[in-house]
N, C-alpha and C positions, 0 to 999 in steps of 0.2 A: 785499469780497473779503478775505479771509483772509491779509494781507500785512503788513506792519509791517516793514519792513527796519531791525530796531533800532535804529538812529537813524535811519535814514534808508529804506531800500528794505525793511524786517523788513515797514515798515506799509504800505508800498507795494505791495512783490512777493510779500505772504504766502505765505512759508514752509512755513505750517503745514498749506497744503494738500496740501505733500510728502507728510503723511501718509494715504496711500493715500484718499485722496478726491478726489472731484470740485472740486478749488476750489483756488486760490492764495491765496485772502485771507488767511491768517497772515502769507504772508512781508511783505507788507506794514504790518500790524500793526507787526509787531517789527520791523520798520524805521528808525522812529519812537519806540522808545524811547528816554528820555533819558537815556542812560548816558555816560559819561564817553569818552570813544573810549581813553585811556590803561589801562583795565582790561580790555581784551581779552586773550586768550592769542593769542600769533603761530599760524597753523595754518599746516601743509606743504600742498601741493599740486604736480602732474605735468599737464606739456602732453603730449598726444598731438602727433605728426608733424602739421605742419599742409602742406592739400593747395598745392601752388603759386600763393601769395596773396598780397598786398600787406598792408600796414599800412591801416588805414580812412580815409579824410580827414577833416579837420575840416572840409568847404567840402564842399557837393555836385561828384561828379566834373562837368568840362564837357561829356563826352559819355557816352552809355549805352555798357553791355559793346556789342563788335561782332558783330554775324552772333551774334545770341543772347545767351547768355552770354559765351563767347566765355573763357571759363575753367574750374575744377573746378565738378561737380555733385554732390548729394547722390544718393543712392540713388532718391528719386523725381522729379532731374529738375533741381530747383529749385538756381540760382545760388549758389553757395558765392567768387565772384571777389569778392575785396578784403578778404574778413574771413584772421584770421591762424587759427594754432591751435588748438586746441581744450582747455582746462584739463578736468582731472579731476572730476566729481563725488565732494564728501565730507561725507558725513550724520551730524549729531553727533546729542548727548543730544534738545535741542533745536531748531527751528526756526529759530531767533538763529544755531546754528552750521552749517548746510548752507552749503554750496559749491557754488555751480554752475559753468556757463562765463562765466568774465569773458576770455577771450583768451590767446594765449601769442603775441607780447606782450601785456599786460594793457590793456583796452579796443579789442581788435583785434575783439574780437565786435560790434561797434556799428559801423556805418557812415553816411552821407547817402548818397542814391543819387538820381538824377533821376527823374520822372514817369515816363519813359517807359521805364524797367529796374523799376518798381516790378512788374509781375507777375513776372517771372525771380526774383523770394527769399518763400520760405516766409513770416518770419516778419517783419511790416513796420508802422509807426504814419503816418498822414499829419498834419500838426500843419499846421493853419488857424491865421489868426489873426482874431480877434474886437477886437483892440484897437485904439486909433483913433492909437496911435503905435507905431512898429516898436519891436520889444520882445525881446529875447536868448533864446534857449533851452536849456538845461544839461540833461546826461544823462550820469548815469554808474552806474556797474554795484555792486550792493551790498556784492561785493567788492572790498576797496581794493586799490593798488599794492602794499601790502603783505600783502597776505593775508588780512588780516585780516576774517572773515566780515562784518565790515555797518559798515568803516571809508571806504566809498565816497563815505557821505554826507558827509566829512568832508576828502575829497580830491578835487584837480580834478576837472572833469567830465572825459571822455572824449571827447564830442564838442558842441560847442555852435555856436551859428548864430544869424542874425538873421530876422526876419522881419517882414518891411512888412505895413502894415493890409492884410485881405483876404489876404495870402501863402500858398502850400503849400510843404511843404517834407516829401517823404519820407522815413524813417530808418528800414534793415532791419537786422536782430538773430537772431542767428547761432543754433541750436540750444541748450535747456537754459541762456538767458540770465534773468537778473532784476536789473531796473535800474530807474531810475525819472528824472525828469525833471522840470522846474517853467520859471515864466517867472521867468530869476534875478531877484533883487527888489535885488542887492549886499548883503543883512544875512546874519549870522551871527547862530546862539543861543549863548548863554551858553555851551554845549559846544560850539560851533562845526560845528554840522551849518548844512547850506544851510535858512539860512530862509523858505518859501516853503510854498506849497501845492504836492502831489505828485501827480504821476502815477504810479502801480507797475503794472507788468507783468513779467508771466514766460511764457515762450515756452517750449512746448514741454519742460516740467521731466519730465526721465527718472526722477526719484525718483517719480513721480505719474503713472508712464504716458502720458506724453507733453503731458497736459494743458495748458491755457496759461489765463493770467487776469489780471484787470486792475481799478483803481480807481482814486480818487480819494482821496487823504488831507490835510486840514487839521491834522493833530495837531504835525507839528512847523513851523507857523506861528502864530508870536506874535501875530500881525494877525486871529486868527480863519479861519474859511471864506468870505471875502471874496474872493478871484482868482479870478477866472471860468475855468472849465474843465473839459470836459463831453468824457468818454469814452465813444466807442459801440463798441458790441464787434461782431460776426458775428452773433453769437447773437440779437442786437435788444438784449441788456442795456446799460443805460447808466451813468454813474456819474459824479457831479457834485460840485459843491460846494452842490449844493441841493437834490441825495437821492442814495442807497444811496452814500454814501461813507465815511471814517473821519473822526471827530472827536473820538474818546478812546483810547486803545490799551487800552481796557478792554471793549470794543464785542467782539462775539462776533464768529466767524467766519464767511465765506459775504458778505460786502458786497462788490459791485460785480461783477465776471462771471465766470462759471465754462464755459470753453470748452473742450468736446470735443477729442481731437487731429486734428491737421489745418494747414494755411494759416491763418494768424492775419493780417487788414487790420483794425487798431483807425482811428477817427479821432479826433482830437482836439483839439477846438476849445478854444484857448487864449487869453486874455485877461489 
């Protein structure tokens, strides 16, 4: 996929598929580059009104919306309850500097939500676990708390969870998001992005027609493409750590899936 989240979601949530094409693999590219988090420029950004929403949990809710939703809907239907605001998109020179929606508040676009609300949201990831000990989950959005186009990698998660061998665990993502995700491993790189093998996705990116897309990146793990974890898209595309993933941020664009607009269910089997 075309994703790189400069240090962290460039190579993840490729970016660069903003650019009027079928694909997100840039933003995740550049995700994953290993730039200093300290050398960014601060960018501005504006929340639109957000519809009557909560803040997202960290902990899936205990029970599903009631009688449906049972809150704000978008235009064709689908659950907008829990997520917050809506941030501005802002399209720089490059790739590394697009803005999406990361929330107003910031990580309000990401939520857990239970099995049985997963059809009521558009845009949704199901994370299995493959591993043979329950194992932590991290997801945070390329843009950081501070603004900073792709300082997200380098900043709390947003929302994270555990997950016992065999476990599911839902996470829906609000319109125009790109974030990415790993099984936390507790290291830090030398720049202090989260060390770990990546998941990126972007939902639904208004600069690219609505498109959505997804991958697999080892680039910013020091350990290699060793973490097991295997993304299937809609499309039947898949993306692993044991093909169509990233392992250099110097890998062209177009690895892992390139999804039509529409309802996005990724799965993602994690290890």
């Amino acid at each position: 996929m075309k994703t790189s989240l400069s240090a962290f979601v460039l190579c993840a949530l490729g970016l660069e598929f903003a650019l009027a094409t079928p694909s997100f693999h840039d933003v995740h590219r550049h995700m994953h580059k290993k730039k200093d988090a300290q050398t960014w420029e601060q960018i501005s950004y504006s929340a639109t009104a957000a519809p009557a929403a909560s803040s997202p949990p960290s902990s899936p809710p205990s029970t599903p919306p009631a009688g449906g939703c049972g809150g704000p809907t978008d235009p064709d239907g689908f659950c907008l309850q829990g997520f917050g605001g809506r941030t501005s998109p802002i399209t720089g020179a490059t790739v590394d500097e697009y803005s999406g929606n990361h929330g107003a508040p910031h990580g309000s676009n990401v939520q857990a939500i239970p099995a049985n609300a997963a059809s009521l949201y558009k845009y949704k990831t199901k994370f299995v676990s493959t591993a043979s000990d329950t194992i932590k989950i991290i997801i945070w959005d390329k843009v950081g708390p501070d603004g900073m186009p792709n300082s997200g990698q380098f900043s709390p998660p947003v929302v994270s969870f555990d997950l016992a061998p065999g476990a599911t665990q839902y996470v829906a993502f609000d319109e125009n998001s790109q974030v990415a995700w790993c099984h936390d491993t507790g290291r830090k790189t030398q720049w202090g992005a989260y060390d770990c093998s990546y998941g990126e996705a972007d939902f639904g990116n208004l600069s690219n027609n609505q498109w959505s897309g997804a991958d697999h990146s080892s680039i910013q793990n020091t350990q290699g493409s060793n973490m097991p974890m295997t993304i299937i898209c809609p499309t039947g595309e898949v993306s692993s750590n044991l093909a169509n993933g990233y392992v250099a941020d110097t890998q062209p664009g177009g690895i892992g899936c390139n999804i039509p607009p529409g309802p996005v269910e990724l799965t993602c089997n994690i290890g």
